[in-house]
Structure formats: structure tokens, C-alpha cells
N, CA, C and O atoms as CSV, one atom per row, in Angstrom:
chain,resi,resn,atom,element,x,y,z
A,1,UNK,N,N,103.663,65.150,63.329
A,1,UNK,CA,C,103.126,65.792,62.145
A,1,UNK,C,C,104.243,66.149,61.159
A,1,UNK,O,O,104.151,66.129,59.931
A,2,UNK,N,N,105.162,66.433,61.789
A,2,UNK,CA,C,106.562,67.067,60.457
A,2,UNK,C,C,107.190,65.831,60.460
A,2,UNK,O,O,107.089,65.486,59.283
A,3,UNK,N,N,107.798,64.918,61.073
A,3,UNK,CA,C,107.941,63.771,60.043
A,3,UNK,C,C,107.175,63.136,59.160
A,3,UNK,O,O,107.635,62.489,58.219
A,4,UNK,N,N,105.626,63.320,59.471
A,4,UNK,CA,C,104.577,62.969,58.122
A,4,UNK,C,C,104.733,63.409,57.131
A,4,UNK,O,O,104.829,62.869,56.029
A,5,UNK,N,N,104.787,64.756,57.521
A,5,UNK,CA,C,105.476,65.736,55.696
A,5,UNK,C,C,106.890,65.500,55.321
A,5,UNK,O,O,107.332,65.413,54.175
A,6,UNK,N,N,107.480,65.416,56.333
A,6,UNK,CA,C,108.839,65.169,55.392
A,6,UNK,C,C,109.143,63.443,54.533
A,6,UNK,O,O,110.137,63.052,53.920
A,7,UNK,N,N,107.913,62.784,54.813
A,7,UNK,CA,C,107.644,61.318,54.164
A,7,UNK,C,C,109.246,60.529,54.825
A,7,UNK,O,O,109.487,60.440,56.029
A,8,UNK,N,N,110.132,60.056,53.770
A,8,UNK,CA,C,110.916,58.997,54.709
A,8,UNK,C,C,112.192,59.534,54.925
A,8,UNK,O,O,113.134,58.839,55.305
A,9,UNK,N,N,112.250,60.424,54.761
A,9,UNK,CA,C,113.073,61.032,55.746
A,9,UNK,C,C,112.915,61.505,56.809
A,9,UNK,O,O,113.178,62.649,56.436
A,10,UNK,N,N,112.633,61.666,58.218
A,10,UNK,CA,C,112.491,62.334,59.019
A,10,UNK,C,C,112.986,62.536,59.843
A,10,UNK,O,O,113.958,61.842,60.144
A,11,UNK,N,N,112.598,63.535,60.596
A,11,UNK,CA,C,113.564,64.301,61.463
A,11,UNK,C,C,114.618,63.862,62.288
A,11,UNK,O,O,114.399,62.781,62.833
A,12,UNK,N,N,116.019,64.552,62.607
A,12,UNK,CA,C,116.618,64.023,62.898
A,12,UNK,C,C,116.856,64.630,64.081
A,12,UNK,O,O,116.047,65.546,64.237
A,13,UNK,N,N,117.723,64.507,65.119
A,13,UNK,CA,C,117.620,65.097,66.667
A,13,UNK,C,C,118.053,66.461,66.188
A,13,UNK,O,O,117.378,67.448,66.482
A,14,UNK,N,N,118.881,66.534,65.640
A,14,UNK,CA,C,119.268,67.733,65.349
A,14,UNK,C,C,118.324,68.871,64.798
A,14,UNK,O,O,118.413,70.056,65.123
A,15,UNK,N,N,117.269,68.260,63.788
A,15,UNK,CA,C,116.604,68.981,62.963
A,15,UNK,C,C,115.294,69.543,63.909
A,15,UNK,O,O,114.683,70.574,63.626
A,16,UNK,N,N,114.950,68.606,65.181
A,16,UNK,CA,C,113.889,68.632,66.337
A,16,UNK,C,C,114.326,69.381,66.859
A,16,UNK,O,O,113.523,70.312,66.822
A,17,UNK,N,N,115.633,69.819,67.700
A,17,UNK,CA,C,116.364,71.000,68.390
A,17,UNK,C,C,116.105,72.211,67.507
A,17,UNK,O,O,115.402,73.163,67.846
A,18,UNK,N,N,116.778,72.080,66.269
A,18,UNK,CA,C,116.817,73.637,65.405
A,18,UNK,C,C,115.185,74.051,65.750
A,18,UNK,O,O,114.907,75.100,66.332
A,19,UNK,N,N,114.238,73.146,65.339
A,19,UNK,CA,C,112.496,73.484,65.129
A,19,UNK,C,C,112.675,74.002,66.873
A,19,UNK,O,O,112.297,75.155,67.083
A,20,UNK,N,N,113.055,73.457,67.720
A,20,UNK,CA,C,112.383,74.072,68.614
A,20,UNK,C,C,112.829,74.820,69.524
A,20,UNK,O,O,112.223,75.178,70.534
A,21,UNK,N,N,114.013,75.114,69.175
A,21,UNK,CA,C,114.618,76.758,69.287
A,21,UNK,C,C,114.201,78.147,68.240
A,21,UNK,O,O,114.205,79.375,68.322
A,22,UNK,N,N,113.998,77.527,67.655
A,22,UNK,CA,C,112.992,78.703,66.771
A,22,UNK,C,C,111.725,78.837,66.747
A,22,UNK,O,O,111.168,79.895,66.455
A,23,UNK,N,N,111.176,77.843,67.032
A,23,UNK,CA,C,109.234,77.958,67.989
A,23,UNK,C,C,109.396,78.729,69.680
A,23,UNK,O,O,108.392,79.166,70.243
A,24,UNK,N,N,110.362,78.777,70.131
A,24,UNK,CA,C,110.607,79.692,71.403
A,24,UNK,C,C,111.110,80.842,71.152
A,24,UNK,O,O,110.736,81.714,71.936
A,25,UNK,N,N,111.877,81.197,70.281
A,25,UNK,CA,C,112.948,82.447,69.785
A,25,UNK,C,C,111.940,83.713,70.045
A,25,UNK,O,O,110.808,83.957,69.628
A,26,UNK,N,N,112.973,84.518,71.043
A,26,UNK,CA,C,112.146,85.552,71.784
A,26,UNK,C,C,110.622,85.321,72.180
A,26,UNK,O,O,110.033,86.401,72.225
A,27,UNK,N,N,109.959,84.434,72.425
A,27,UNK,CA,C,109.257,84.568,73.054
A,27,UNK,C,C,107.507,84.845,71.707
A,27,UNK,O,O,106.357,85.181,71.993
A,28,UNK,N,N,108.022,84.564,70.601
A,28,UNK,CA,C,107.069,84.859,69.225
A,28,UNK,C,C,106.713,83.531,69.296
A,28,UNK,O,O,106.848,83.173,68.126
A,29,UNK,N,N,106.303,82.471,69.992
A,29,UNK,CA,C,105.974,80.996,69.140
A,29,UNK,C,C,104.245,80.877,69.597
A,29,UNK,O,O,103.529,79.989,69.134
A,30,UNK,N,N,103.991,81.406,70.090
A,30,UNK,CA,C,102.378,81.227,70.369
A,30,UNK,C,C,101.678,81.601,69.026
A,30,UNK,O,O,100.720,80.973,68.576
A,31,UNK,N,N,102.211,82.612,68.472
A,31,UNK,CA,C,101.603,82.918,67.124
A,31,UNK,C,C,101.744,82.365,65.653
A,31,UNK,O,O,100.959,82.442,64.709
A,32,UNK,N,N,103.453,81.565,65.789
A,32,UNK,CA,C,103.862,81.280,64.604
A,32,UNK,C,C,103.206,80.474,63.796
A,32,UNK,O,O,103.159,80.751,62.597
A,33,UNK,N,N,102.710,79.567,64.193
A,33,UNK,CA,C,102.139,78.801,63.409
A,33,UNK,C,C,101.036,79.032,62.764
A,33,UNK,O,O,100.934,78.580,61.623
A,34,UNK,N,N,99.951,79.794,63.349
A,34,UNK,CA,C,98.794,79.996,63.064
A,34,UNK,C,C,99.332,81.232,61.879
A,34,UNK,O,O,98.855,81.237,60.744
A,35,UNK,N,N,100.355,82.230,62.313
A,35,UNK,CA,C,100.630,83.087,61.124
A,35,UNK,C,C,100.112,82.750,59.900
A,35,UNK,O,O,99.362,83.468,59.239
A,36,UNK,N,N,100.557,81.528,59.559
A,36,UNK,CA,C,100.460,81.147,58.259
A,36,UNK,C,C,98.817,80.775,57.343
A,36,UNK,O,O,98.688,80.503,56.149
A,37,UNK,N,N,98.034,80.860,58.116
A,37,UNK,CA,C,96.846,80.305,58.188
A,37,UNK,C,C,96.017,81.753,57.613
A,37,UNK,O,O,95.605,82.661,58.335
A,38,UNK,N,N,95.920,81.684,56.251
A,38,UNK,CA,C,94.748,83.068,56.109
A,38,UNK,C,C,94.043,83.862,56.532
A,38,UNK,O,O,93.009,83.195,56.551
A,39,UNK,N,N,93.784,84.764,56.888
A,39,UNK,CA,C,92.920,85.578,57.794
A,39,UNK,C,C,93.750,85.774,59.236
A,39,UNK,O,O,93.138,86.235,60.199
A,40,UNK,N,N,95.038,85.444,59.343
A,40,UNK,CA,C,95.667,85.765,60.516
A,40,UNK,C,C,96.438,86.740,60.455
A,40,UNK,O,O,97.315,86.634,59.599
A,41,UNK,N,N,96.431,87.709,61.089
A,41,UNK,CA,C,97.155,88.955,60.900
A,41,UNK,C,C,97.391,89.684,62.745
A,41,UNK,O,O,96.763,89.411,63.768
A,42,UNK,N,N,98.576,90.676,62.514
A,42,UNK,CA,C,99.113,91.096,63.734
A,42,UNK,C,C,97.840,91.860,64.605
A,42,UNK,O,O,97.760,92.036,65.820
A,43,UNK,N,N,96.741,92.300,63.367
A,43,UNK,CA,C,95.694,93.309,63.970
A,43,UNK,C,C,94.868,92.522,64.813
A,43,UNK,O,O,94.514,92.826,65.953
A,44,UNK,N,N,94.533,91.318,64.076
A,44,UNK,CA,C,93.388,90.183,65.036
A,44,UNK,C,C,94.374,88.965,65.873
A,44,UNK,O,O,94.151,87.766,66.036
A,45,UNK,N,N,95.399,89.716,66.259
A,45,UNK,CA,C,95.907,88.748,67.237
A,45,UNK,C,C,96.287,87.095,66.470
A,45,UNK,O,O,96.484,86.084,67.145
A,46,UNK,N,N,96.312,87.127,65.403
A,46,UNK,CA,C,96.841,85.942,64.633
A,46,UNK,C,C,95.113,85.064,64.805
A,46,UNK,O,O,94.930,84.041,65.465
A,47,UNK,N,N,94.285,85.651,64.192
A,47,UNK,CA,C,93.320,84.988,65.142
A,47,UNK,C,C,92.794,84.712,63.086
A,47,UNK,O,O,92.549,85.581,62.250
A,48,UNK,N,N,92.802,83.087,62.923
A,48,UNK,CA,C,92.787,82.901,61.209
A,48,UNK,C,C,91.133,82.763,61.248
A,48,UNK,O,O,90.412,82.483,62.206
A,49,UNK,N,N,90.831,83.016,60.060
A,49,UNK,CA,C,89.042,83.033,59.303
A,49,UNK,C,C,89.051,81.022,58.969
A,49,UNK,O,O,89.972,80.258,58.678
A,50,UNK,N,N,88.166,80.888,59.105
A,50,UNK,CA,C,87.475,79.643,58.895
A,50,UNK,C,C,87.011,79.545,57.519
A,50,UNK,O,O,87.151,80.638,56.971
A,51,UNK,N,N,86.532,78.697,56.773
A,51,UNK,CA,C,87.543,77.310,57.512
A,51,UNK,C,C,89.297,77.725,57.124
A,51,UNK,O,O,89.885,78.505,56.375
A,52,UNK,N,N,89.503,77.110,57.718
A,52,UNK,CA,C,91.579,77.292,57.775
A,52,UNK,C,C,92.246,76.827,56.557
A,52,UNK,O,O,92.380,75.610,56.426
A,53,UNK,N,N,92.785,77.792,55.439
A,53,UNK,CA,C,93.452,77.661,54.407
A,53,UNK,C,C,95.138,78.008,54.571
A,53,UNK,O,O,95.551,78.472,55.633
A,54,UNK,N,N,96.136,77.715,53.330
A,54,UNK,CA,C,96.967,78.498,53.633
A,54,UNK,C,C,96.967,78.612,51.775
A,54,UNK,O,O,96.453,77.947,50.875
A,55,UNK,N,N,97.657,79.574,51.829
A,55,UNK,CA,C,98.156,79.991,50.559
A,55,UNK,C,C,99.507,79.454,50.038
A,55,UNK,O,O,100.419,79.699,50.829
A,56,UNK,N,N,99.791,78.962,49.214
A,56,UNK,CA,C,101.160,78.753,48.212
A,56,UNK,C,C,101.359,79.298,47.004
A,56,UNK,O,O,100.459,79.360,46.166
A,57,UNK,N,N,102.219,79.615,46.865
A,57,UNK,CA,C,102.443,80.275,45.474
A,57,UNK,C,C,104.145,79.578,44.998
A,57,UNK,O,O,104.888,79.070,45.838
A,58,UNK,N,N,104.410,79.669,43.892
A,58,UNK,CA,C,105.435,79.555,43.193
A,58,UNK,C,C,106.264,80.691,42.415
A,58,UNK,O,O,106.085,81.849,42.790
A,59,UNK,N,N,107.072,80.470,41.460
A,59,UNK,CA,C,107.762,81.410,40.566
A,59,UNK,C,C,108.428,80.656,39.457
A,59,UNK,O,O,108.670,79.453,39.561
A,60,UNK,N,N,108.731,81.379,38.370
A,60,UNK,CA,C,109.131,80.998,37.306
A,60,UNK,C,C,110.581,79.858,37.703
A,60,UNK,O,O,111.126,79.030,36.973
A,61,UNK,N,N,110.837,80.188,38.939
A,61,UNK,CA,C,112.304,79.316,38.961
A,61,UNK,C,C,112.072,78.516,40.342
A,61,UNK,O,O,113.054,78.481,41.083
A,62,UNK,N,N,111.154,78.008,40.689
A,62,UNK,CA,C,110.404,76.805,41.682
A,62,UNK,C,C,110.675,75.707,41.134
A,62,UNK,O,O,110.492,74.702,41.820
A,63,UNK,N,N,111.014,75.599,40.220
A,63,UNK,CA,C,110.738,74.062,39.455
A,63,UNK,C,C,112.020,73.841,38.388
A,63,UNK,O,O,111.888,73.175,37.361
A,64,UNK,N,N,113.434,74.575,38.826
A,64,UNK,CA,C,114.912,75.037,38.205
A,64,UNK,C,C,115.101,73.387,38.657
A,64,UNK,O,O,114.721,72.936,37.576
A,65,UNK,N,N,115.386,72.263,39.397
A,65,UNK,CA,C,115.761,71.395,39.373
A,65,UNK,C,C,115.207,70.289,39.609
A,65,UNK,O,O,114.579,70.319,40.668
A,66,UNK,N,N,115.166,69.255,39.040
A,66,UNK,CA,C,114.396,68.420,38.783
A,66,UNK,C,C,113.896,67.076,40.278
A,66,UNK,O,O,114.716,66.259,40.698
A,67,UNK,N,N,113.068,67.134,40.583
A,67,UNK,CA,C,112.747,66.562,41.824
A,67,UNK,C,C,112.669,67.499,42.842
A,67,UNK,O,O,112.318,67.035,43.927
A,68,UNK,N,N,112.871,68.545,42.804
A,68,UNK,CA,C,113.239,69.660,43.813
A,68,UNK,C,C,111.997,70.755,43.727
A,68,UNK,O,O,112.000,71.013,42.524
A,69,UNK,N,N,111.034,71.473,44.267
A,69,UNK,CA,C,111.022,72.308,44.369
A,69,UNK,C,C,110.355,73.537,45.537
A,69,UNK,O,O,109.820,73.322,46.625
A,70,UNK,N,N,110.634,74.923,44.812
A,70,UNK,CA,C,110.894,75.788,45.577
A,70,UNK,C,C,109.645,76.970,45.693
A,70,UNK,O,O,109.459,77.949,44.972
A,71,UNK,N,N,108.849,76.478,46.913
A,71,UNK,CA,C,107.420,77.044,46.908
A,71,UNK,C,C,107.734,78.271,48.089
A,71,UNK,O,O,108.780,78.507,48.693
A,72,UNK,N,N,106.530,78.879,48.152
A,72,UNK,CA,C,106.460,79.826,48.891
A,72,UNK,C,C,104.871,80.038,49.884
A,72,UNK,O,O,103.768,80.192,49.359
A,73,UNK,N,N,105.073,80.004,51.062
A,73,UNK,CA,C,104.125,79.466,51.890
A,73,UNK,C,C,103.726,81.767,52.489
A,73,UNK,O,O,104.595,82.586,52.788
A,74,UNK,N,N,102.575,81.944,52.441
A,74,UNK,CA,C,102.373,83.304,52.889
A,74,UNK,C,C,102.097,83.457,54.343
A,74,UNK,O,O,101.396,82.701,55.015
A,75,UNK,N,N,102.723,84.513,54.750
A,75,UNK,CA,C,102.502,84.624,56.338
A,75,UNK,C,C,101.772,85.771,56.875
A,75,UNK,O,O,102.306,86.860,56.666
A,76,UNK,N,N,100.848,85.767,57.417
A,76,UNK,CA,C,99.903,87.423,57.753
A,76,UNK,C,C,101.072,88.247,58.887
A,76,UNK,O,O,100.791,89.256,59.534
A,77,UNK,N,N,102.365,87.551,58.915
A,77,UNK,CA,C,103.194,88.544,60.119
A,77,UNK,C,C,104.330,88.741,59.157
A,77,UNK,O,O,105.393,89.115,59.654
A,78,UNK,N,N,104.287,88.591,58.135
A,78,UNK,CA,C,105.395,88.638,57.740
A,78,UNK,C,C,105.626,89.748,56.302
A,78,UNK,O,O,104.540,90.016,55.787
A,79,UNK,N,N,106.562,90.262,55.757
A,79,UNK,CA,C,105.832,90.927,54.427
A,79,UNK,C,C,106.396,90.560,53.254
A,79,UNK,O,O,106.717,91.459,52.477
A,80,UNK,N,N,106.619,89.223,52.908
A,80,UNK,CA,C,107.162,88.072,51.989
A,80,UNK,C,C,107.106,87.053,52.353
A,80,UNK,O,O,107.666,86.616,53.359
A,81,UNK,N,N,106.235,86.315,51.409
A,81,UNK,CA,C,106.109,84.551,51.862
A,81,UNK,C,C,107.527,83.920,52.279
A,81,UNK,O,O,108.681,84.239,51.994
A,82,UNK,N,N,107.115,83.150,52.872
A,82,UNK,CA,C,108.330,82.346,52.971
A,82,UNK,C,C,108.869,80.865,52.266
A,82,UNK,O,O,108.112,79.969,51.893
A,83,UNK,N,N,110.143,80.845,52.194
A,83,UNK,CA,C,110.123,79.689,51.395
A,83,UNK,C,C,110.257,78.771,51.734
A,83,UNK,O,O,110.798,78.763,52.840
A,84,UNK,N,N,109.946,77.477,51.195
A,84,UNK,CA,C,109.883,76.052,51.632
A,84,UNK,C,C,110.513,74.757,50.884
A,84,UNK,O,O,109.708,73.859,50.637
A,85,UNK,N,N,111.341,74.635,50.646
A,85,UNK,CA,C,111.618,73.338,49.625
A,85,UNK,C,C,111.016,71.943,49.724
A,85,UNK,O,O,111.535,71.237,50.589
A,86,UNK,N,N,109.856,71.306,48.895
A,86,UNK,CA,C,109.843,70.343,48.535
A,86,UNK,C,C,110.502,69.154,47.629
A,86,UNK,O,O,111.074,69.177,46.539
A,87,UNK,N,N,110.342,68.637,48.080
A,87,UNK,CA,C,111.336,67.252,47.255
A,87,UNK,C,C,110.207,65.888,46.938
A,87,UNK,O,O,109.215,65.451,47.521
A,88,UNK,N,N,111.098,65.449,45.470
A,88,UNK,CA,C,109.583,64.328,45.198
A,88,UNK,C,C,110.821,62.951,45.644
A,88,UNK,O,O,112.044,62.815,45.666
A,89,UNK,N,N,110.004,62.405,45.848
A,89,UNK,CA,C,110.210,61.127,46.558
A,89,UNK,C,C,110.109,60.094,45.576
A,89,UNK,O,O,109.198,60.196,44.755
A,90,UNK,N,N,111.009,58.961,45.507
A,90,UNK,CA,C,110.391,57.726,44.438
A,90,UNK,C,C,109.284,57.553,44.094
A,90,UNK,O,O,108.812,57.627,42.960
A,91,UNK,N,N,108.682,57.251,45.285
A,91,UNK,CA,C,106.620,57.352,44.881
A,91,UNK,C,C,106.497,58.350,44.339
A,91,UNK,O,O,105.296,58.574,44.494
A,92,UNK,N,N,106.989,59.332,43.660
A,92,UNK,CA,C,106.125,60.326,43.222
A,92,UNK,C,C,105.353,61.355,43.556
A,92,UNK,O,O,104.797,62.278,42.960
A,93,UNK,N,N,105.505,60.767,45.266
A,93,UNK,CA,C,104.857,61.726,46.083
A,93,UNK,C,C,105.620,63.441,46.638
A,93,UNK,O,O,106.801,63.383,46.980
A,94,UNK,N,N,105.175,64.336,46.676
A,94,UNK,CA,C,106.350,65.408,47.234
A,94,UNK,C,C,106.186,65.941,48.800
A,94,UNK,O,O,105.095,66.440,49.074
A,95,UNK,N,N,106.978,65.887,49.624
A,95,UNK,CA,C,107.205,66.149,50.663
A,95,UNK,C,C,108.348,67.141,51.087
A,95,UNK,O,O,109.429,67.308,50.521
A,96,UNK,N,N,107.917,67.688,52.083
A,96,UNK,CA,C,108.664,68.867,52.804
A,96,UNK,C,C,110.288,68.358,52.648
A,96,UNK,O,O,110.665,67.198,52.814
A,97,UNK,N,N,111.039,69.369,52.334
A,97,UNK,CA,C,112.134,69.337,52.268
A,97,UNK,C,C,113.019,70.201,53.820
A,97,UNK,O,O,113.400,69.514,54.767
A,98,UNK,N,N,113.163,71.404,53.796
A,98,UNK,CA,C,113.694,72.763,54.074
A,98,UNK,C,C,112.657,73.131,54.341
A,98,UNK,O,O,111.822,73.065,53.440
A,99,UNK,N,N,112.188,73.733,55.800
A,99,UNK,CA,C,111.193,74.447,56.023
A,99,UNK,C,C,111.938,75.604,56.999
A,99,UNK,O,O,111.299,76.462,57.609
A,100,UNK,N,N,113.095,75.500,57.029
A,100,UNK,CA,C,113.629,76.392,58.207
A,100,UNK,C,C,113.288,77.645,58.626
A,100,UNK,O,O,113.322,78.100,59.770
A,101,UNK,N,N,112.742,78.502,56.946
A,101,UNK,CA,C,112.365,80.293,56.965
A,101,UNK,C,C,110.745,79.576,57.600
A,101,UNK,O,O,110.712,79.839,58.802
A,102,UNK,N,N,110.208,79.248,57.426
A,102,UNK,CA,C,108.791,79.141,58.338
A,102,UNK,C,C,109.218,78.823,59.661
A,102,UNK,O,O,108.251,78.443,60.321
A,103,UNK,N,N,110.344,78.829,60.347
A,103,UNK,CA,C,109.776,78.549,61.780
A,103,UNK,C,C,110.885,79.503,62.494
A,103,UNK,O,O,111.421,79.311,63.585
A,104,UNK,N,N,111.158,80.945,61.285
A,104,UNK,CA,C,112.032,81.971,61.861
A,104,UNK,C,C,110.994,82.823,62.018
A,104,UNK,O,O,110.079,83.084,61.237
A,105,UNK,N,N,111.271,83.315,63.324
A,105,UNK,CA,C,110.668,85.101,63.871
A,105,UNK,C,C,110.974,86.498,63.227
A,105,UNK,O,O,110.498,87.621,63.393
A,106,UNK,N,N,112.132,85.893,62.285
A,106,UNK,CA,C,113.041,86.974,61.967
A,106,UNK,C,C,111.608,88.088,60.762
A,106,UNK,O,O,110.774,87.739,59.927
A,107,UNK,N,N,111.834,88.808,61.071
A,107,UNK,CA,C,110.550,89.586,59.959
A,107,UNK,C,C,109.614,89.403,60.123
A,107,UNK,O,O,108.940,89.849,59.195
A,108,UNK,N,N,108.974,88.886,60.947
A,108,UNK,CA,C,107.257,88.603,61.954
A,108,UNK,C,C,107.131,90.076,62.908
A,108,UNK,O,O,107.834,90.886,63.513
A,109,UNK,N,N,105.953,89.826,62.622
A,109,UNK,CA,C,105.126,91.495,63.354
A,109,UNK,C,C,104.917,90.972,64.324
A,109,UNK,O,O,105.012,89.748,64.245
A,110,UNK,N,N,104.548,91.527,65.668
A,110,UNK,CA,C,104.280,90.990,66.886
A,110,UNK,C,C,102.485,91.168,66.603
A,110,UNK,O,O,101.979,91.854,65.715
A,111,UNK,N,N,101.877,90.479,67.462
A,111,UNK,CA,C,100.346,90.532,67.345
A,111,UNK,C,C,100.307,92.007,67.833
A,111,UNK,O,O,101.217,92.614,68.397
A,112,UNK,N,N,98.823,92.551,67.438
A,112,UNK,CA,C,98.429,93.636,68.093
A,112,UNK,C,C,98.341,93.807,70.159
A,112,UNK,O,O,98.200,94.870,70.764
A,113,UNK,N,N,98.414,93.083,70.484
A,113,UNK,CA,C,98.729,92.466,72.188
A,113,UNK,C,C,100.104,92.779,72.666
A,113,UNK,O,O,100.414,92.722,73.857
A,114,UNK,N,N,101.099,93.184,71.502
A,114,UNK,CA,C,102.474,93.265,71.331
A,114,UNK,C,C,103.285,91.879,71.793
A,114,UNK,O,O,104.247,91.892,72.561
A,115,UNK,N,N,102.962,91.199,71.446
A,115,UNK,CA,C,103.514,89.797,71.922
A,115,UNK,C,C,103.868,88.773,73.244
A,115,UNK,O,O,104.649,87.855,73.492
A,116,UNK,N,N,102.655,89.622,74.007
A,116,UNK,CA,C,103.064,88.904,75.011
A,116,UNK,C,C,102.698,87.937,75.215
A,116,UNK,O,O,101.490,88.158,75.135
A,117,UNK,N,N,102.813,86.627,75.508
A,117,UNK,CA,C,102.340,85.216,75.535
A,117,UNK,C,C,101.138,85.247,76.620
A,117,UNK,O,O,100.317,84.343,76.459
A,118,UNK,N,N,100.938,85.970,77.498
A,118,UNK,CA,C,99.859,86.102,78.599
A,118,UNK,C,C,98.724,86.262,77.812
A,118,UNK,O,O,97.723,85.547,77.780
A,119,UNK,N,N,99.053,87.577,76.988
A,119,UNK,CA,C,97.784,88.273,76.492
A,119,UNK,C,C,97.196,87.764,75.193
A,119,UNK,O,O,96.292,88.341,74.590
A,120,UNK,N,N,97.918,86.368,74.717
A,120,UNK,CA,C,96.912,85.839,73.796
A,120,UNK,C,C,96.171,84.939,73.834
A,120,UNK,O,O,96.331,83.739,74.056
A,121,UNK,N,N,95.234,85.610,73.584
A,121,UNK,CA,C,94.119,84.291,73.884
A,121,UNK,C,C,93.827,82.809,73.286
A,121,UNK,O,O,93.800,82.587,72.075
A,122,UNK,N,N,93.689,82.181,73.921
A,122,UNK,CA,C,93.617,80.415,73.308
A,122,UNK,C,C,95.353,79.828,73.250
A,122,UNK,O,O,95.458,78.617,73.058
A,123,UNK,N,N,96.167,80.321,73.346
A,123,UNK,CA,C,97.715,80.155,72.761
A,123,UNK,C,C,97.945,80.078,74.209
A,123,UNK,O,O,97.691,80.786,75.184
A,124,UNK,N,N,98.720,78.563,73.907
A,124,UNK,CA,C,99.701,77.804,75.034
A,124,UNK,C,C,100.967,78.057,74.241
A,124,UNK,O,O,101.148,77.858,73.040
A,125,UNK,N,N,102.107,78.704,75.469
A,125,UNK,CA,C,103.594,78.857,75.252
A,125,UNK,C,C,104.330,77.446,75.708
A,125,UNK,O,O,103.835,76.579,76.427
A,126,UNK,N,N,105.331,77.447,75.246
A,126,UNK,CA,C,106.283,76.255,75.339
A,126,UNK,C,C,107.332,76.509,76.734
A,126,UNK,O,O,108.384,77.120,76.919
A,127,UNK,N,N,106.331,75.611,77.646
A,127,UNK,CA,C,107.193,75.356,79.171
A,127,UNK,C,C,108.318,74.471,78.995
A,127,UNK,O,O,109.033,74.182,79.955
């Protein structure tokens, strides 16, 4: 799926290690992903509203260099979106650049369960 978004560039061994030392980091990765997903918050256990959206937003200086830009993806654990760099591609198409602050724990709330990987429900941890 993340080499799909990152179009023809993709991942490199290195960039697969960083992602998945930070989907384990302390023991927060059962929730991370879904964080991002609207209606997910620390109170309902990261548990997102249907159907499954996410939010993006921008800023006056997202779009400072040309082919480049600099969005902001919202997280229900977090209390500032996080940012994401896209990049446009020859086609014209834009794809994930920099996603590194989305797959940090750093400033994530633990679920209301206090994070324990046992106690959330539906969420498989990384053996």
C-alpha cells in the first residue's frame, strides 16, 4: 500500500525498517493507524465513525515550492495534525513524499484502555 502512494519511487529497505520501528515504538502501533481516521479518539479506544474519512488541511505556505507540497493529515491522538509532504510526479499525479510525523508516537494519547495491546479490541500487534 505505501509504495502505491509513494507512485515510482518506492520504498527503500531502509525507509521499510524506519516505518516499522515506529509502528512498534513503545508498544502504541495497534492504534496508529486508525488514529487518523475521523471519529477516532483516545475516549472510544481509536474506534473511527463510518464510513471512514480522513481530514487534510493545508496553509498559506503548503504550496512555497513548486512540485512540492506540504499538507497536514489530523490525528484524534494527537493535538496538531501532522505533516506529510507530497510531491507531483511527471504525470502530474501527486504522491506521498515524507510521511515520517504520521508513523511517530511521539504526542499520541494512549487509548482510553491505556494502551495496552491486550485490551484493544479488533487490533492485532506486530509479532
Amino acid at each position: 500500500m505505501f509504495n502505491y502512494l509513494r507512485g515510482p519511487n518506492p520504498m527503500s529497505a531502509s525507509d521499510i525498517s524506519f516505518l516499522s520501528e515506529r509502528m512498534a515504538q513503545n508498544g502504541k502501533s495497534p492504534f496508529l493507524g486508525t488514529s487518523y481516521l475521523n471519529g477516532a479518539t483516545p475516549q472510544n479506544d481509536y474506534a473511527p465513525s463510518e464510513p471512514y474519512t480522513v481530514t487534510v488541511s493545508e496553509n498559506p505556505y503548503s504550496y512555497e515550492v513548486q512540485g512540492v507540497a506540504k499538507l497536514f493529515v489530523k490525528s484524534g491522538g494527537g493535538d496538531s495534525p501532522r505533516a506529510i509532504a507530497m510531491r507531483q510526479a511527471k504525470d502530474g499525479k501527486w504522491y506521498c513524499g515524507n510521511t515520517a510525523r504520521c508513523f511517530s508516537t511521539y504526542g499520541s494519547r494512549n487509548p482510553q484502555t491505556h494502551g495496552r495491546p491486550e485490551d484493544l479490541r479488533g487490533y492485532r500487534s506486530h509479532d
